[in-house]
PDB file of N, CA, C and O in Angstrom:
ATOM      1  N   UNK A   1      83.377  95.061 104.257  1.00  0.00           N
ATOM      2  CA  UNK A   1      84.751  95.401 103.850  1.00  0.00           C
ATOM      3  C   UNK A   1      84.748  96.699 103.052  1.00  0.00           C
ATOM      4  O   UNK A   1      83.673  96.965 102.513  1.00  0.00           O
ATOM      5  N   UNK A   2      86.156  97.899 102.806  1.00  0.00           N
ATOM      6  CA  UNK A   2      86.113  98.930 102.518  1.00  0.00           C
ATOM      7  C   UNK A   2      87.355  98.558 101.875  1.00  0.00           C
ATOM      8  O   UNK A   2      88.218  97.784 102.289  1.00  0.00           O
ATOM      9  N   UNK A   3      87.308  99.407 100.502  1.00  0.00           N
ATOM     10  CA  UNK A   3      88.116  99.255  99.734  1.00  0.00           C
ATOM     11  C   UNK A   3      89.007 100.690 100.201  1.00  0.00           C
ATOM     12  O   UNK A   3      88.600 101.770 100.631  1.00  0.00           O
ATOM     13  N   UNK A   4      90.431 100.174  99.906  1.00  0.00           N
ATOM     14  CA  UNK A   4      91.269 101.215 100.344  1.00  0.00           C
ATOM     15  C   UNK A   4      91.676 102.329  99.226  1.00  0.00           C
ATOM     16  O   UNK A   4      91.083 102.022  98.192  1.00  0.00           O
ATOM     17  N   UNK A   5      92.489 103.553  99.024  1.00  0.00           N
ATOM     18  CA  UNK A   5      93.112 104.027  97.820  1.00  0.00           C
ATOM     19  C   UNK A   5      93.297 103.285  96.730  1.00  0.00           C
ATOM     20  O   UNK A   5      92.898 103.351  95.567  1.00  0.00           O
ATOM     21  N   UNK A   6      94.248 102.286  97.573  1.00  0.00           N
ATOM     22  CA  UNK A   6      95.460 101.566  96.871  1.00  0.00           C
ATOM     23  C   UNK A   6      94.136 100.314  95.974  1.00  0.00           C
ATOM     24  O   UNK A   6      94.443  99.648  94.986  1.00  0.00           O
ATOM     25  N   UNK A   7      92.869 100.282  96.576  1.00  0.00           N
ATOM     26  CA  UNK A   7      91.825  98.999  95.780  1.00  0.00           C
ATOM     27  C   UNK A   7      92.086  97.686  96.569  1.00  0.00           C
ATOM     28  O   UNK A   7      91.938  96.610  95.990  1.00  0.00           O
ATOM     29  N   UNK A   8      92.391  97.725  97.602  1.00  0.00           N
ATOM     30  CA  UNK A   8      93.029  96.424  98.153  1.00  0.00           C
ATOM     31  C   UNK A   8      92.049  96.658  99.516  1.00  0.00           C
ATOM     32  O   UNK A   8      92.069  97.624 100.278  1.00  0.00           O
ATOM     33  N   UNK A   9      91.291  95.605  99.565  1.00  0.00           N
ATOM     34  CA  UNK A   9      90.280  95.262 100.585  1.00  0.00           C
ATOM     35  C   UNK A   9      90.478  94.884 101.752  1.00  0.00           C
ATOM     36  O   UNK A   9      91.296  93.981 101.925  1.00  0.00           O
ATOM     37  N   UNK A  10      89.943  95.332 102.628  1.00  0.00           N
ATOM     38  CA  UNK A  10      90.549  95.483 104.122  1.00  0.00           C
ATOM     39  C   UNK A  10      89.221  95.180 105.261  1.00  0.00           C
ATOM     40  O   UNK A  10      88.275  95.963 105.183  1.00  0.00           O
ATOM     41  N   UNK A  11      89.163  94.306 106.077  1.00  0.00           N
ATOM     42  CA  UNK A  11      88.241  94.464 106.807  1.00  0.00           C
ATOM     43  C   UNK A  11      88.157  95.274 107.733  1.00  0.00           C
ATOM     44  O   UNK A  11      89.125  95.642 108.398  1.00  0.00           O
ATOM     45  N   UNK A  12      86.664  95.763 107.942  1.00  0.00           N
ATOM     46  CA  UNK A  12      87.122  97.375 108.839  1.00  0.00           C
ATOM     47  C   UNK A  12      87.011  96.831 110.232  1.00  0.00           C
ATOM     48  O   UNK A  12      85.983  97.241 110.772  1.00  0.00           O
ATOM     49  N   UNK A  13      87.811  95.955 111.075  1.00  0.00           N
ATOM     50  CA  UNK A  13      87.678  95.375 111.835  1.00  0.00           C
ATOM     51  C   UNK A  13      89.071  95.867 112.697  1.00  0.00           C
ATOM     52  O   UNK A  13      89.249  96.331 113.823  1.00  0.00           O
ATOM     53  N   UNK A  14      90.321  95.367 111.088  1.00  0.00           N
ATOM     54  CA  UNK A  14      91.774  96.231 110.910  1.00  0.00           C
ATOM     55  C   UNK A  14      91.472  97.373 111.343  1.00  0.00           C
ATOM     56  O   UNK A  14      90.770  98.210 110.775  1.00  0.00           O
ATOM     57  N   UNK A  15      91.932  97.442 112.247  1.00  0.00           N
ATOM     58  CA  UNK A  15      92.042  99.463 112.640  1.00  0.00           C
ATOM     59  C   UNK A  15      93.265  99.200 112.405  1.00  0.00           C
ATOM     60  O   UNK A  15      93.690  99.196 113.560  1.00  0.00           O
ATOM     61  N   UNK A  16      94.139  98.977 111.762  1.00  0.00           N
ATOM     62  CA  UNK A  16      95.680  99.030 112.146  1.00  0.00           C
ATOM     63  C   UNK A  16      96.648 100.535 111.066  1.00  0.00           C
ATOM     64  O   UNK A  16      96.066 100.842 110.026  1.00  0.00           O
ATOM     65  N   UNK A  17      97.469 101.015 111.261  1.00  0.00           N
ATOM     66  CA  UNK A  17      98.370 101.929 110.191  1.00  0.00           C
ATOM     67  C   UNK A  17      98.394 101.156 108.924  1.00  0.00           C
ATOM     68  O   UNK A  17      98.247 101.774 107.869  1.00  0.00           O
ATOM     69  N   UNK A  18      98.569  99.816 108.917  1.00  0.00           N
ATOM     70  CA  UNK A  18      98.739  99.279 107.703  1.00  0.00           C
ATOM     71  C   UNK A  18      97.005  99.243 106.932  1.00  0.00           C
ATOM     72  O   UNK A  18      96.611  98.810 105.850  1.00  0.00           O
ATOM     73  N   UNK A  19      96.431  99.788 107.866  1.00  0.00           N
ATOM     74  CA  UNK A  19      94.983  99.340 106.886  1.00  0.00           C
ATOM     75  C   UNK A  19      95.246 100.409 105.573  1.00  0.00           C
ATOM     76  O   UNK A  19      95.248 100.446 104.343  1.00  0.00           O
ATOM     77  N   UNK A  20      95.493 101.352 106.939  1.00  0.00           N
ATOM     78  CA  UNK A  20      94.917 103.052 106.522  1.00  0.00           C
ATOM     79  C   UNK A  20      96.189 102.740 104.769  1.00  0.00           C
ATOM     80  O   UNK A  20      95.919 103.063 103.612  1.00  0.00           O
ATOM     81  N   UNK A  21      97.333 102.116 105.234  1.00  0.00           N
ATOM     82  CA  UNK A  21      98.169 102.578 103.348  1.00  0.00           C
ATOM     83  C   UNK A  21      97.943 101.269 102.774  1.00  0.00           C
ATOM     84  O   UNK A  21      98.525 100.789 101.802  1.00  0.00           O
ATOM     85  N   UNK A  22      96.887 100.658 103.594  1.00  0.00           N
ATOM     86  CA  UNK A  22      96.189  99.626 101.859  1.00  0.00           C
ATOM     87  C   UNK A  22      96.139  98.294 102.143  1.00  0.00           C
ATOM     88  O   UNK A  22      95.673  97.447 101.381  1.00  0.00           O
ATOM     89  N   UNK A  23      96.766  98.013 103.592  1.00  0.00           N
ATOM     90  CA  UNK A  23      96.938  96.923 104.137  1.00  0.00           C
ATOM     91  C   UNK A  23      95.556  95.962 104.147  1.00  0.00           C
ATOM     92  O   UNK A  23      95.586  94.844 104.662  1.00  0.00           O
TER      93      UNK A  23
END
Protein backbone atom coordinates (compact mmCIF):
# COMPACT_ATOMS: atom_id res chain seq x y z
CA UNK A 1 0.00 0.00 0.00
CA UNK A 2 1.08 3.76 -0.88
CA UNK A 3 0.23 6.48 1.06
CA UNK A 4 -1.41 9.27 -0.85
CA UNK A 5 -0.84 13.41 -0.41
CA UNK A 6 -3.88 13.58 1.39
CA UNK A 7 -2.07 10.35 4.09
CA UNK A 8 -4.95 8.17 3.28
CA UNK A 9 -3.87 4.65 2.16
CA UNK A 10 -4.73 3.22 -0.98
CA UNK A 11 -3.98 -0.08 -2.43
CA UNK A 12 -1.94 0.21 -5.53
CA UNK A 13 -4.12 -2.26 -7.09
CA UNK A 14 -6.79 1.09 -7.25
CA UNK A 15 -5.63 2.53 -10.43
CA UNK A 16 -8.72 4.56 -10.23
CA UNK A 17 -8.92 8.96 -10.41
CA UNK A 18 -10.12 8.63 -6.97
CA UNK A 19 -6.85 6.94 -5.86
CA UNK A 20 -4.72 9.53 -7.47
CA UNK A 21 -6.93 12.62 -4.94
CA UNK A 22 -6.59 10.27 -1.90
CA UNK A 23 -9.16 7.80 -2.51
Amino acid sequence: MHSTPHGIPCAPQVNTPLDRLGG
